[in-house]
C-alpha positions in Angstrom: -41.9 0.5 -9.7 -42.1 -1.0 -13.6 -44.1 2.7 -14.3 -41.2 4.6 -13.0 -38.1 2.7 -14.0 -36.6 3.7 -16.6 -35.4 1.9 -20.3 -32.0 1.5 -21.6 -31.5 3.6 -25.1 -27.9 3.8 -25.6 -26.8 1.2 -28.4 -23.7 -0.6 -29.7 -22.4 -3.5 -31.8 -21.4 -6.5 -31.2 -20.4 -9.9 -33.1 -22.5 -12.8 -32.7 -20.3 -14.7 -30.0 -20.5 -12.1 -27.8 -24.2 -11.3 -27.8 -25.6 -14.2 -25.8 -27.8 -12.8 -22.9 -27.6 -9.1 -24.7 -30.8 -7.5 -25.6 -31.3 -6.7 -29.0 -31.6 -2.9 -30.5 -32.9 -3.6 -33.7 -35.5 -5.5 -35.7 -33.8 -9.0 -37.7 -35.9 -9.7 -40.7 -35.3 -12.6 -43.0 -32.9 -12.3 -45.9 -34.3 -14.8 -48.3 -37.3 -17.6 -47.3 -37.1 -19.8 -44.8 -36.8 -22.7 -45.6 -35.4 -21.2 -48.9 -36.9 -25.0 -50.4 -39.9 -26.8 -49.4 -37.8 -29.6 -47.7 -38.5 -33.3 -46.5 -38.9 -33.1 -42.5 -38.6 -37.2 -42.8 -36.4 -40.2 -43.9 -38.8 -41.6 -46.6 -40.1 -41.1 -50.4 -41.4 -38.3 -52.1 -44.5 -39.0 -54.2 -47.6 -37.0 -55.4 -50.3 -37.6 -53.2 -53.0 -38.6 -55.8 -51.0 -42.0 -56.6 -51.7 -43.6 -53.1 -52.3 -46.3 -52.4 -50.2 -48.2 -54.9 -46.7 -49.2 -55.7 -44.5 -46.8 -57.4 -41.4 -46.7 -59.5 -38.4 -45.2 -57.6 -36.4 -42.5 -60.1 -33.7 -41.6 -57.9 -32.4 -40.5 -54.3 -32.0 -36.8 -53.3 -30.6 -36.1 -49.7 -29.7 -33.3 -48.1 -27.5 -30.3 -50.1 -28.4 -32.2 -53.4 -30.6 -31.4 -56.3 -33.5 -33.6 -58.0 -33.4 -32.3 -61.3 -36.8 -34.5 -62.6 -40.0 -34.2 -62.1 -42.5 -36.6 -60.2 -45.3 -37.8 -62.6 -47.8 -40.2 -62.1 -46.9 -43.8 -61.0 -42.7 -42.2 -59.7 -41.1 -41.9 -56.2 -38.1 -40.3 -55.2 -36.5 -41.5 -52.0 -35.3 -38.8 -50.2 -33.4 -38.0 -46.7 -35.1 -35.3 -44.2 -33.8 -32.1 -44.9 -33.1 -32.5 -48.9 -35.4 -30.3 -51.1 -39.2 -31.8 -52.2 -39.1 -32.9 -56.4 -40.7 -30.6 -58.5 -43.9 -32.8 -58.8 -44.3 -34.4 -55.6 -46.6 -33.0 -52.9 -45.8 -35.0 -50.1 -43.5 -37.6 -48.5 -44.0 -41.1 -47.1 -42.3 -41.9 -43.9 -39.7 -45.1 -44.4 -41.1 -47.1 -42.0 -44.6 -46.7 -43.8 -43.5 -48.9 -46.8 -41.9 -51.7 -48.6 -39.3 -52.0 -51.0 -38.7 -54.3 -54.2 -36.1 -53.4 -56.2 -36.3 -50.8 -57.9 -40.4 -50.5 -57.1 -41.8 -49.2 -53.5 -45.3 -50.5 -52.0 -47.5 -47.9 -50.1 -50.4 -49.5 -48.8 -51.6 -46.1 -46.8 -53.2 -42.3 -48.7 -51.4 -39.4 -47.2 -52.4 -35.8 -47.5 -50.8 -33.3 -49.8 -48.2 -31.0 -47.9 -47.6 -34.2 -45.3 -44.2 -34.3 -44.1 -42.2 -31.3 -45.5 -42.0 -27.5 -44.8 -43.0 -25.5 -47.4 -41.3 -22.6 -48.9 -41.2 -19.5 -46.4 -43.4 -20.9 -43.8 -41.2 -20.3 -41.1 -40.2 -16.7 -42.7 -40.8 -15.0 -45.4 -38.2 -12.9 -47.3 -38.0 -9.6 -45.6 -40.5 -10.9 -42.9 -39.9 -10.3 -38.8 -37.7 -13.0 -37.7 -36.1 -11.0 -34.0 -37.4 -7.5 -32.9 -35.7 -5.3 -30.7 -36.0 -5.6 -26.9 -36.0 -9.5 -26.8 -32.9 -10.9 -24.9 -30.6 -12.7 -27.2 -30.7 -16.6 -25.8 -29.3 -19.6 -27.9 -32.3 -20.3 -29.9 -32.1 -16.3 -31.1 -28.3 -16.8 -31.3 -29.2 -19.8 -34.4 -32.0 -17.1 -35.9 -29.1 -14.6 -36.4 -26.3 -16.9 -37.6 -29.6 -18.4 -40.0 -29.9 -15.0 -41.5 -26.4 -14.4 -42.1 -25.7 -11.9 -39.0 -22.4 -11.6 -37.7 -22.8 -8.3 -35.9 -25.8 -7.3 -34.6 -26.8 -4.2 -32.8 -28.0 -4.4 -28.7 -28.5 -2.4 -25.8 -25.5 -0.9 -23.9 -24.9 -2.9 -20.3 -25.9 -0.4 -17.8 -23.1 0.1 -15.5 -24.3 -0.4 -11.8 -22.7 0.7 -8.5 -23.0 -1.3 -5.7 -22.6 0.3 -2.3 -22.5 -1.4 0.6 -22.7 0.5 3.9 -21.6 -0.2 7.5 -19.0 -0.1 10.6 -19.7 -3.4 11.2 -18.6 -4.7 7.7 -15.3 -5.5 6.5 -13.9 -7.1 3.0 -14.1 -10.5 2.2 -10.6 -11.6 2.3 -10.1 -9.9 5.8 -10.2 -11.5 9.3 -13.2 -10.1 11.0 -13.1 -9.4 14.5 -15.6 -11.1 16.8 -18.4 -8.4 16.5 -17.5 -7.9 12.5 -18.7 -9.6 9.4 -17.8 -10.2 6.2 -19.0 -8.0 3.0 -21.1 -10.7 1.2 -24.0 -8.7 0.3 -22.1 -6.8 -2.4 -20.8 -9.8 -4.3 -24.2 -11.5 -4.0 -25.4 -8.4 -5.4 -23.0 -8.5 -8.4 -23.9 -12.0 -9.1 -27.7 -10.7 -9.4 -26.8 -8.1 -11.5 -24.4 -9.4 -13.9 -27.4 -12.4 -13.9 -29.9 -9.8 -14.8 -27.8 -8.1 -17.8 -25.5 -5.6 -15.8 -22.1 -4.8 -15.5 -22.0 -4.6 -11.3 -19.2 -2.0 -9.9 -18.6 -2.8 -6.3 -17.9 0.5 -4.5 -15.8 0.5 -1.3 -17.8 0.4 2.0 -19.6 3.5 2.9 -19.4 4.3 6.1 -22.3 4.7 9.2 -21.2 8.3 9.2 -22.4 11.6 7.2 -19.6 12.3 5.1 -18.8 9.0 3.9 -22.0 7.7 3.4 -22.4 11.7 1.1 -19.3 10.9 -0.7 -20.2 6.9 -2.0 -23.3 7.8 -2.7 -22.1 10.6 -4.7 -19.8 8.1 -6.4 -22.5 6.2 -7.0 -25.1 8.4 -8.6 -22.2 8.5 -11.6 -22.8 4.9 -12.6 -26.6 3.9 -14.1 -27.9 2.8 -11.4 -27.1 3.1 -7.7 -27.8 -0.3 -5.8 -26.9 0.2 -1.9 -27.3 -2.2 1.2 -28.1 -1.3 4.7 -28.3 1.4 6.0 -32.3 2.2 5.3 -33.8 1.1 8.8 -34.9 2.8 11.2 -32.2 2.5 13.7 -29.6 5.9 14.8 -27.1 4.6 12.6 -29.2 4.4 9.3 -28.5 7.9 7.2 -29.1 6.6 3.6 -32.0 8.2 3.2 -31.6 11.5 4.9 -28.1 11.7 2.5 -30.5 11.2 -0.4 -32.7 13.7 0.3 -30.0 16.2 0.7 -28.8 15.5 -2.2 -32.2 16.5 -3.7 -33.6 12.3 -3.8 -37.5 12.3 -4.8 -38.5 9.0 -3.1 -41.3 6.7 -5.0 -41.5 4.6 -2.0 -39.7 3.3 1.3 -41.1 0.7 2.5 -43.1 -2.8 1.2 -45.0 -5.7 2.9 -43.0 -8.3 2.2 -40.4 -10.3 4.6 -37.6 -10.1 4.5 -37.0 -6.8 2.9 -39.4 -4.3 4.7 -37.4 -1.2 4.7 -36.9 -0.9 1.1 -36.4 2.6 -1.1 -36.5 3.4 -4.5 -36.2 7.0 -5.8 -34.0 9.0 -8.1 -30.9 11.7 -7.4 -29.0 13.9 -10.2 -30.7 11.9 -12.7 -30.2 8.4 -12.3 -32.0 6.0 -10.0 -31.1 4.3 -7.0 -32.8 1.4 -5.1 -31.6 1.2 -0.7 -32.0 -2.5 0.4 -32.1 -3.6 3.7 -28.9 -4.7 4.9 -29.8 -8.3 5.8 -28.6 -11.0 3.8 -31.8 -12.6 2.8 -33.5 -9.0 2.7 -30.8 -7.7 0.1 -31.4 -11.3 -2.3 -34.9 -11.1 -1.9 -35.8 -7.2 -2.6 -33.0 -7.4 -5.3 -34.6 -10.2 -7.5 -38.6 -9.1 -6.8 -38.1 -5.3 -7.8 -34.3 -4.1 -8.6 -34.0 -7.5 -11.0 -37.4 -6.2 -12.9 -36.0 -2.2 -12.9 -32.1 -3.1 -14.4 -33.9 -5.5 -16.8 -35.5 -2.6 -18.7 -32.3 -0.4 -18.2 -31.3 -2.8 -20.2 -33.3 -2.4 -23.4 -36.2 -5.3 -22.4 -39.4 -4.4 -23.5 -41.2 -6.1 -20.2 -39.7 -8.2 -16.6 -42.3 -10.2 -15.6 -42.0 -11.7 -11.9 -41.1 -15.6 -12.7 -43.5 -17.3 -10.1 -44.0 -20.5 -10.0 -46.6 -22.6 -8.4 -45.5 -26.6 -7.1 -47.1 -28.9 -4.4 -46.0 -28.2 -0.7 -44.2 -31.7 1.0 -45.3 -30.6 4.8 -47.9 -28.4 6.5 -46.6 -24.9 6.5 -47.5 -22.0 9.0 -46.8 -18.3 8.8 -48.2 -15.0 10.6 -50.0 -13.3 8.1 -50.3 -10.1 6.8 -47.1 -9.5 5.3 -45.7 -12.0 1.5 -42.9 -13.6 3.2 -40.3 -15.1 0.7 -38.4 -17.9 2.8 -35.5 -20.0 1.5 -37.1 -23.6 0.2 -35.7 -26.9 -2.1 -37.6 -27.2 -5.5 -37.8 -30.7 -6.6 -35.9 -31.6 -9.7 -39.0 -31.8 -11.6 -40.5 -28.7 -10.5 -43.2 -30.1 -9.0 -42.7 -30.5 -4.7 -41.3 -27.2 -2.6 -40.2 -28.0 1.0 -39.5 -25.1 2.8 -35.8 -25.3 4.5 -34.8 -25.1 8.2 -33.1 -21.4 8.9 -32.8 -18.9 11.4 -33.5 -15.8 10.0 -32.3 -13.1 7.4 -28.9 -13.5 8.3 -28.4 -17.2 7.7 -26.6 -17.5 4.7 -26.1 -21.0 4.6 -29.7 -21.5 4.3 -29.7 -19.2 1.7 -26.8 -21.5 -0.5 -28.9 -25.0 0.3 -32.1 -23.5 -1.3 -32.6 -23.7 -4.8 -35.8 -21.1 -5.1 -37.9 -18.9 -2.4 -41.8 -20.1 -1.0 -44.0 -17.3 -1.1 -46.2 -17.1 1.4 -49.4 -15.0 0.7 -50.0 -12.6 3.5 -54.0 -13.2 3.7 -53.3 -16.6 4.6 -52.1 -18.5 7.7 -51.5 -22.1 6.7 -51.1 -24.5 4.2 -51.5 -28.8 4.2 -48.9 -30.7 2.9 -50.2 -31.6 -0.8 -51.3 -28.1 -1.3 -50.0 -25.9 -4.4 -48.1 -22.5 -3.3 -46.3 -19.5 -5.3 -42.7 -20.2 -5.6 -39.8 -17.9 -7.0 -36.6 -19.3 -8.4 -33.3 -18.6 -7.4 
């Protein structure tokens, strides 16, 4: 799926509040060093290194956004706050807590290297030196590097736009009273809360249909957004025409079906140019197929350079059985520390409330039949 999908190449600006969770479009270099000093990473005293042991004179203080216009020479010390710039003449500084004062004198009873305690000029970057490059997803740590380097507009990846079209008689909206054999349309919101998570701007299309014409004229609709994300309708059952739609419309199919669980029935292809992923229509099956191979696909739509798969491994709190030879992803509570799984009671691809109370899905290898409590075992977050 990653060698087909495709990558986002459309551009635009945008200012610096707005580009949190974005994926950057160009390279950031540095505009001057960083630091632009060598500057003191501790409370303490700036001395040369070759004086130590001994006690030293103290010549003044220098703190943050000051100055010390003097140089160190043998026998000084300058005290000095963490982040003010090094003396010209010292080479190191002394932590506070690792001397004494008198007056105007300071005892160091300990040597210290040269280059202890402060940053030199540029280490972190150098002038005109790499500091973001394109395809990384703008977070708050790259947020500080562009506001460090003076950006206030920076240049990312256009959101792809993707339609979400979920299909079925059975399904009605969300804020309608469903009939005894009815339910609710929760797949498509579910699914907009994946994709806006994932870097998209999700479309919710109305519901297509288990008929010919409407199920043709959605997914038409569809095929004009990015990237065409539908639920249901992919089975095998009389009912299920997404795929023979797509392949009138001129579909090539990459695949239809994987062996996982939930989520068997699963297609991915491309129509009229764009590509399109058919999920099952199950609750569990839609999440689960969404966030292992559509999460990874709209990733790189928009502008990320890779998607891995975020497995985890933690330590299973009861014996856990499964029929192998399919990866089943079942709902399961993740400890707080990350560390313990425990897999949580539901009753099947439908149960949504399971769904809510787990925090993350247990993957469940499908050469293996059993696991004892104690043992580790993949996990993939929520």
């Amino acid at each position: 799926m990653l060698a087909r999908a495709r990558r986002g190449t459309e551009t635009e600006p945008v200012r610096l509040g707005d580009a949190a969770g974005r994926v950057l479009a160009e390279a950031v270099t540095a505009d001057r060093d960083y630091p632009p000093f060598a500057r003191s990473a501790r409370d303490g005293f700036a001395v040369r290194s070759a004086d130590l042991p001994g006690t030293l004179r103290i010549i003044g203080e220098v703190r943050a956004g000051e100055v010390f216009s003097r140089s160190v020479t043998a026998g000084e010390a300058v005290e000095i706050m963490t982040g003010a710039p090094l003396p010209p003449g010292a080479d190191g500084v002394v932590m506070v807590e690792h001397t004494r004062r008198e007056g105007d004198r300071v005892r160091i009873d300990r040597a210290i290297q040269s280059g202890e305690n402060f940053s030199a000029q540029g280490v972190e970057a150098a002038s005109g030196g790499a500091v973001l490059t394109p395809g990384c997803r703008i977070g708050f740590a790259e947020t500080a590097a562009l506001a460090m380097v003076g950006r206030e507009c920076v240049q990312v990846f256009r959101k792809p736009r993707v339609a979400i079209l979920p299909t079925g008689d059975e399904i009605v909206e969300a804020g309608e009273r469903p009939l005894d054999f009815q339910i609710r349309n929760s797949n498509a919101w579910s699914l907009a809360a994946q994709v806006a998570r994932a870097g998209g701007s999700p479309e919710i299309q109305p519901i297509a249909r288990d008929n010919y014409a409407s199920t043709r004229a959605s997914i038409e609709r569809g095929l004009e957004a990015d990237l065409l994300v539908l639920s249901g309708g992919v089975s095998a059952g009389k009912y299920d025409i997404v795929e023979k739609v797509l392949g009138d419309l001129g579909a090539e199919f990459f695949f239809d079906r994987v062996k996982i669980q939930p989520g068997q029935p699963l297609v991915f292809g491309q129509a009229r140019g764009k590509q399109f992923f058919g999920l099952p229509g199950n609750p569990a099956s839609t999440m689960v197929t969404f966030e292992v191979f559509a999460r990874a696909a709209l990733e790189l739509l928009c502008g990320a350079t890779e998607s891995p798969l975020p497995l985890l491994r933690a330590k299973l709190t009861r014996e856990f059985h499964h029929k192998p030879g399919l990866t089943r992803f079942l709902p399961a509570r993740l400890s707080a520390d990350g560390t313990n799984i425990t897999p949580e009671a539901w009753h099947g691809s439908g149960d949504i409330a399971a769904l809510a109370r787990a925090n993350a899905f247990l993957v469940a290898d499908s050469d293996r039949e059993s696991w004892s409590a104690g043992e580790d075992i993949r996990v993939l977050l929520k």
